[in-house]
C-alpha positions in Angstrom: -60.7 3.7 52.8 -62.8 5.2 50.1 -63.8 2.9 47.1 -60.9 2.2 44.3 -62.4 1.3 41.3 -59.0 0.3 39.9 -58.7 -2.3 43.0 -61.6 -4.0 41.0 -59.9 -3.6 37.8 -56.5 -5.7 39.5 -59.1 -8.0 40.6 -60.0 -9.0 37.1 -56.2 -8.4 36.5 -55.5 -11.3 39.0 -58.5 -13.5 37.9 -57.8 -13.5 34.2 -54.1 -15.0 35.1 -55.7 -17.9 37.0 -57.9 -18.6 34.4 -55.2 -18.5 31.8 -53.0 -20.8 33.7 -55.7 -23.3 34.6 -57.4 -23.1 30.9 -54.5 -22.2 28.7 -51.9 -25.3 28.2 -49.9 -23.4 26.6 -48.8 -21.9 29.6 -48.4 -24.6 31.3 -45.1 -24.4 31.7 -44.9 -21.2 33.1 -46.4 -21.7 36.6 -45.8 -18.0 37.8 -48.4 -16.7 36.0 -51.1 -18.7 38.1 -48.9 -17.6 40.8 -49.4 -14.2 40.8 -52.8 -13.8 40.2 -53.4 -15.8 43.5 -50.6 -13.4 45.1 -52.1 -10.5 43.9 -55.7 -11.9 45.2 -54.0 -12.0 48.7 -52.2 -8.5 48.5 -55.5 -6.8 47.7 -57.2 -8.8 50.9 -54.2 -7.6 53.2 -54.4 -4.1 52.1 -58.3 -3.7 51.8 -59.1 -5.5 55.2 -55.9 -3.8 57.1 -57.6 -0.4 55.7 -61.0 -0.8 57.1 -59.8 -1.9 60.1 -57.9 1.2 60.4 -60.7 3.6 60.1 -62.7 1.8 62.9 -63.0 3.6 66.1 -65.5 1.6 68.0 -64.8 -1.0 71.2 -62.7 -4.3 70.3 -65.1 -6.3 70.8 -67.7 -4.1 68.7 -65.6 -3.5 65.8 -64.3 -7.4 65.6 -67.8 -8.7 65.4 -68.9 -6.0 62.6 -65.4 -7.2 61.0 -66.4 -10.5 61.0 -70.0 -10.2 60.3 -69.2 -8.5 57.4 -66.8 -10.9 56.3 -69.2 -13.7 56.8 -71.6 -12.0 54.7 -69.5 -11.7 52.0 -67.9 -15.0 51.5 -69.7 -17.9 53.5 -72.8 -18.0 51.4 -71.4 -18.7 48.1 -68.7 -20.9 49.5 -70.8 -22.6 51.6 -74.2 -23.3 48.7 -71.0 -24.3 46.4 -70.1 -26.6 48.7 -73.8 -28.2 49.6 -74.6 -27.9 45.8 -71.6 -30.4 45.1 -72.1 -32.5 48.1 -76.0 -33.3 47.0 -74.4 -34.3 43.5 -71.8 -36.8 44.0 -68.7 -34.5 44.0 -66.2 -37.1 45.5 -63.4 -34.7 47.3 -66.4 -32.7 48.5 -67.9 -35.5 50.4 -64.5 -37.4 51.5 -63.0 -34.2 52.6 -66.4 -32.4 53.6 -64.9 -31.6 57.6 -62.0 -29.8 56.1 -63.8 -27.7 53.5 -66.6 -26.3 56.0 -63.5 -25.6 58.6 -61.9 -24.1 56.2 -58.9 -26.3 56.7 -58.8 -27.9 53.2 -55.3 -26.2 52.6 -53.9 -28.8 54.8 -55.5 -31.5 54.0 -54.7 -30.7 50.1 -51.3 -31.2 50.9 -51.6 -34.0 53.2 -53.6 -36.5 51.0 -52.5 -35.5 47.9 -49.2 -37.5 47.3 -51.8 -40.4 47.1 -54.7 -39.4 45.1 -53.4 -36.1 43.0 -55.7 -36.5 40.3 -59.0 -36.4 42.6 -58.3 -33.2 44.0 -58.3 -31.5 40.4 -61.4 -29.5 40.6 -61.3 -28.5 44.5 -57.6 -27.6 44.7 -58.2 -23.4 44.0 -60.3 -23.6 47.7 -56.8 -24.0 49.3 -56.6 -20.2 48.7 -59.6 -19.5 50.5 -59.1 -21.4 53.7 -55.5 -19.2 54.2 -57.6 -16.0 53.6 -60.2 -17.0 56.0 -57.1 -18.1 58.7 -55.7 -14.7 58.1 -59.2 -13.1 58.6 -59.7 -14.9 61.7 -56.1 -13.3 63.1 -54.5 -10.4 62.0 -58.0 -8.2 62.5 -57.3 -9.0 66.2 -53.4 -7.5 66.2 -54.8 -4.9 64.3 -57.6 -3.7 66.3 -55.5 -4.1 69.8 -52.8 -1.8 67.9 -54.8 0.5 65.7 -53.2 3.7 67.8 -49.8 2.3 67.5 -49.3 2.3 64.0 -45.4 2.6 64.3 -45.7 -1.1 66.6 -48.4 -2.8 64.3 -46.1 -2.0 61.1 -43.4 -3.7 63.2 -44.9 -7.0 64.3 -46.3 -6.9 60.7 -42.7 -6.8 59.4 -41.7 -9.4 62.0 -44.2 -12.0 61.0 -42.6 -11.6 57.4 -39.3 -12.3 58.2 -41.1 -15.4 59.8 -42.6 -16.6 56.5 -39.7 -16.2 55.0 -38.0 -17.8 57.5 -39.8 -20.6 57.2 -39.8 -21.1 53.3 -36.4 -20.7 53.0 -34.5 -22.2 55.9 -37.6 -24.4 56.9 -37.4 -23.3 60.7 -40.4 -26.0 61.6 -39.4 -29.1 59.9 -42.4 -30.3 60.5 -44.6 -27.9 58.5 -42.2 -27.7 55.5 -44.8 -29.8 53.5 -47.0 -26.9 54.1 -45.1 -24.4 52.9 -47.1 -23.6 49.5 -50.2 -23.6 51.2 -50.2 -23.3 54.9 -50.6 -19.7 56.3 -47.3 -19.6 57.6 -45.6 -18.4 55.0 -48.5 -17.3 52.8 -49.3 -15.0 55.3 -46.2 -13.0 53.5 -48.3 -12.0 51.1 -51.2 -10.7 53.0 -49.1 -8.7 55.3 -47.5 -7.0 52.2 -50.6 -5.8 51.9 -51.4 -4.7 55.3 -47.9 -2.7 55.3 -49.6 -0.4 52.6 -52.9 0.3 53.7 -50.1 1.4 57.3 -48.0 3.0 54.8 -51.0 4.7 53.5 -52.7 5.3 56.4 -49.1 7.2 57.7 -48.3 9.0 54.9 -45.0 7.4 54.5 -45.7 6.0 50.8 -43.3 7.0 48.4 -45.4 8.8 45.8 -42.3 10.3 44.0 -41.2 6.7 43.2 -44.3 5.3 42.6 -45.4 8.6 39.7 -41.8 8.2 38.1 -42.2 6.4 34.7 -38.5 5.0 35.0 -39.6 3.1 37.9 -42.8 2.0 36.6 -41.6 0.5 33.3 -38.4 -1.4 35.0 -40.9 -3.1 37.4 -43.4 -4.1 34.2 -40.2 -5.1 32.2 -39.3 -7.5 35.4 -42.9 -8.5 36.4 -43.1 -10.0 32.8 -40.1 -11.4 33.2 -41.2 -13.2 36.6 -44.2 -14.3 35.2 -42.1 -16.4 31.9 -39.9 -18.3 34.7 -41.1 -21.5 36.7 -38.5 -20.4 39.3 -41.1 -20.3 42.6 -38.2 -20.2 45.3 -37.6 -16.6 43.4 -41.2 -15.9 42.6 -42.0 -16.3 46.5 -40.6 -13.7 47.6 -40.7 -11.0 44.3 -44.3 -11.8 43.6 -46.0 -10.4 46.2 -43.8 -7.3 46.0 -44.8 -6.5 42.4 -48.6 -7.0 43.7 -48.0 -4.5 46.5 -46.4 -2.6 43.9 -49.5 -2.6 41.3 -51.8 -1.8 44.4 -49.9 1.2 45.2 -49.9 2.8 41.7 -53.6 1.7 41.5 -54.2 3.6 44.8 -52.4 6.5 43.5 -53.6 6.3 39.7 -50.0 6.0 38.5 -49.3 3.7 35.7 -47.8 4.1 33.0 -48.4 4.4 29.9 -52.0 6.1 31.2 -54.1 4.0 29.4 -54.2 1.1 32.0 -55.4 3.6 34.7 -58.3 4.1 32.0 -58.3 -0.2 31.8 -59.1 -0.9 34.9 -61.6 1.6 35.7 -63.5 0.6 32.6 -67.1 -0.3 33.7 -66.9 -4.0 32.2 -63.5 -4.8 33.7 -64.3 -2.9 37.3 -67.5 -5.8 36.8 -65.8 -8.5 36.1 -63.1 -8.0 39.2 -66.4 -7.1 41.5 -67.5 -10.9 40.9 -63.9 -12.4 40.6 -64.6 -14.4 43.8 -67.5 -15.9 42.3 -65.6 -16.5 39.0 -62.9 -18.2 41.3 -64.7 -20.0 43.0 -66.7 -21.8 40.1 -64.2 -22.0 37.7 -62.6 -25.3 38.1 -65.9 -27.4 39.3 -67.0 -26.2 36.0 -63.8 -27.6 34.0 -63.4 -30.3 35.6 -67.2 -31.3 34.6 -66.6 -30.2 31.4 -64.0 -32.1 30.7 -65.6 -35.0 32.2 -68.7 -34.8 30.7 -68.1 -32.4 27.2 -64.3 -33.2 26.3 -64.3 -37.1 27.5 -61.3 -36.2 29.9 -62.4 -38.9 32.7 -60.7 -36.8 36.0 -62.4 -39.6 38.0 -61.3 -42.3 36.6 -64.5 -43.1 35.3 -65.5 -44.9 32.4 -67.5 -41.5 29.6 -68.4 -41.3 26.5 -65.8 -39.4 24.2 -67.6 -36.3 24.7 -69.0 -33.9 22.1 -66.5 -32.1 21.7 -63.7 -34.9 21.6 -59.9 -33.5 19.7 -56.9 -33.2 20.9 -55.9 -30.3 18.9 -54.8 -26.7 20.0 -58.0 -25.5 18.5 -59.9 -27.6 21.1 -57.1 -26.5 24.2 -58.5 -22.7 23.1 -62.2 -24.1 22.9 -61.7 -25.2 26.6 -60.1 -21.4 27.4 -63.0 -19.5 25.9 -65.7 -21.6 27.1 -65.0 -22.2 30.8 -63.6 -18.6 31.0 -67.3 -17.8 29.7 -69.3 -20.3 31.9 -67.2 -18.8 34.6 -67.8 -15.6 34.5 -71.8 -16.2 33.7 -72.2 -18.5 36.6 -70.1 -15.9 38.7 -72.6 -12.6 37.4 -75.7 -14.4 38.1 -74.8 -15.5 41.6 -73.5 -11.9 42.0 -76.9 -10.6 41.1 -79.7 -12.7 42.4 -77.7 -14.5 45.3 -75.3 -12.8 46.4 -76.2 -8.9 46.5 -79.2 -9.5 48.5 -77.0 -10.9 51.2 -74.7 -8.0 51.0 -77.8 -5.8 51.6 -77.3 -7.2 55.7 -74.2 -6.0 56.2 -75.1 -2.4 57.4 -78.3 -3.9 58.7 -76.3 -5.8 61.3 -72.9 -4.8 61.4 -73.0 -1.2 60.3 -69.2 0.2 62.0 -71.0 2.5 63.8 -67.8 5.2 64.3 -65.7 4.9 61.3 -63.1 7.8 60.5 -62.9 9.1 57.2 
């Protein structure tokens, strides 16, 4: 699959929501928007990873370990010096739930302990996200690679494992695992399998391009996406949020919105940037609230005893203060480690794990 630049531009689409719902108070209330971004996050992942696995021709075995190689290149080394850099200074859920972070298990473990200490999980509770990406990672390459020339059977166990996850959300088919539900990869697996279905819709031809050019269609989804995201309503948005990502991935693919100007948005060089480094920016950005407010706006997370902080108020003005500035820190912290960290790590990937018979 040949590079989108309007991919990146969604990215930044999907980490400007999660920054606005964890920044912004006054959209507190409307919980969708945090919501999609993170669904749009996973939509991308299932369509982009599905897609490259696609065009692989090599063995199993050779292509699975270039799969993951790459994969490991890309995410372990900031999650993993995030993680030791937190350890080494006192972060508290770091250090009690250190086993589950480097398993990449924390999504369980979120759910499982928070009911008794919500409050201590504040600035760690985004890396839920990542452990059901790196589940899905570890999985669905496999069914894909076995079934790479049996597209028609992939798309079906794909569509089977959705009516799983939905299955299980609504009708709670494992009792036992309904406390997982919101973060557990059965059912957010529905999400990344949305994805996969079109990268196999592209890959087959069988995308509807007449439906996705045709303005009527285009502005009735926009008028209902907004709509979705100014509802707290998440039995609803379950199930229609992922659809509207796979929707916006399509007509990125395809360089369809309307009105034009958005395909000129995200394709802009500063917005294509800032989706490029959106993992980093995800990654950092509520470690770097939660020690701002701790430390800059008196907000003890902890429990701890602070001084009232410099920048002490609790007016609106100091609620868009917190937006701006953690947005900013964000998004600096995430450029640097982009560029001195973790580029030169990205240079490995062709050195060791080059897919050495890719179709184009």
């Amino acid at each position: 699959m040949n590079y989108i630049r309007q991919i990146d531009g969604l990215r930044f689409v999907a980490i400007f929501l999660v920054l606005a719902f964890h920044f912004a108070p006054c959209l507190d209330s409307y919980e969708s928007v945090g919501y999609f971004g993170v669904d749009l996050f996973f939509v991308i992942s299932g369509f982009l990873i599905t897609g490259i696995l696609l065009r692989t021709k090599d063995s199993f075995a050779g292509d699975y370990k270039n799969f993951l190689g790459r994969r490991a290149l890309r995410i372990f080394p900031l999650y993993y010096a995030t993680l030791v850099v937190l350890f080494i200074t006192g972060n508290s859920v770091v250090r009690d739930y250190f086993a589950y972070f480097i398993s990449y298990t924390y999504n369980y473990a979120y759910e499982i302990h928070r009911s008794a200490i919500p409050d201590n999980h504040s600035n760690m509770v985004h890396f839920w996200s990542l452990a059901v990406e790196e589940q899905f990672y570890l999985s669905w390459p496999c069914i894909v690679l076995l079934l790479r020339n049996n597209l028609t059977l992939l798309s079906r166990i794909a569509l089977f494992i959705i009516v799983v996850c939905l299955a299980q959300y609504y009708f709670s088919l494992v009792p036992w695992w309904v406390k997982f539900k919101y973060v557990g990869i059965i059912p957010r697996a529905y999400s990344l399998l949305l994805g996969s279905l079109g990268a196999l819709s592209l890959k087959q031809n069988k995308l509807p391009v007449a439906l996705l050019r045709s303005k009527y269609t285009g502005y009735t989804a926009m008028i209902i996406l907004l709509g979705i995201l100014m509802v707290d309503h998440l039995r609803l948005t379950f199930v229609l949020s992922p659809l509207f990502a796979l929707f916006m991935v399509l007509k990125a693919t395809n360089e369809t919105f309307l009105p034009t100007f958005i395909n000129r948005f995200l394709s802009h060089k500063a917005i294509v940037h800032l989706g490029l480094i959106s993992y980093g920016i995800y990654v950092f950005h509520l470690p770097i609230a939660y020690y701002g407010d701790l430390y800059l706006f008196g907000a003890a997370g902890d429990k701890r005893t602070v001084p009232s902080g410099f920048f002490h108020s609790p007016g609106v003005h100091t609620q868009l203060m917190k937006f701006f500035l953690y947005s900013v820190l964000s998004i600096g912290a995430a450029h640097l480690s982009y560029k001195f960290f973790e580029s030169p790590v990205l240079t490995l990937k062709d050195r060791f794990f080059r897919y050495r018979n890719s179709k184009p």
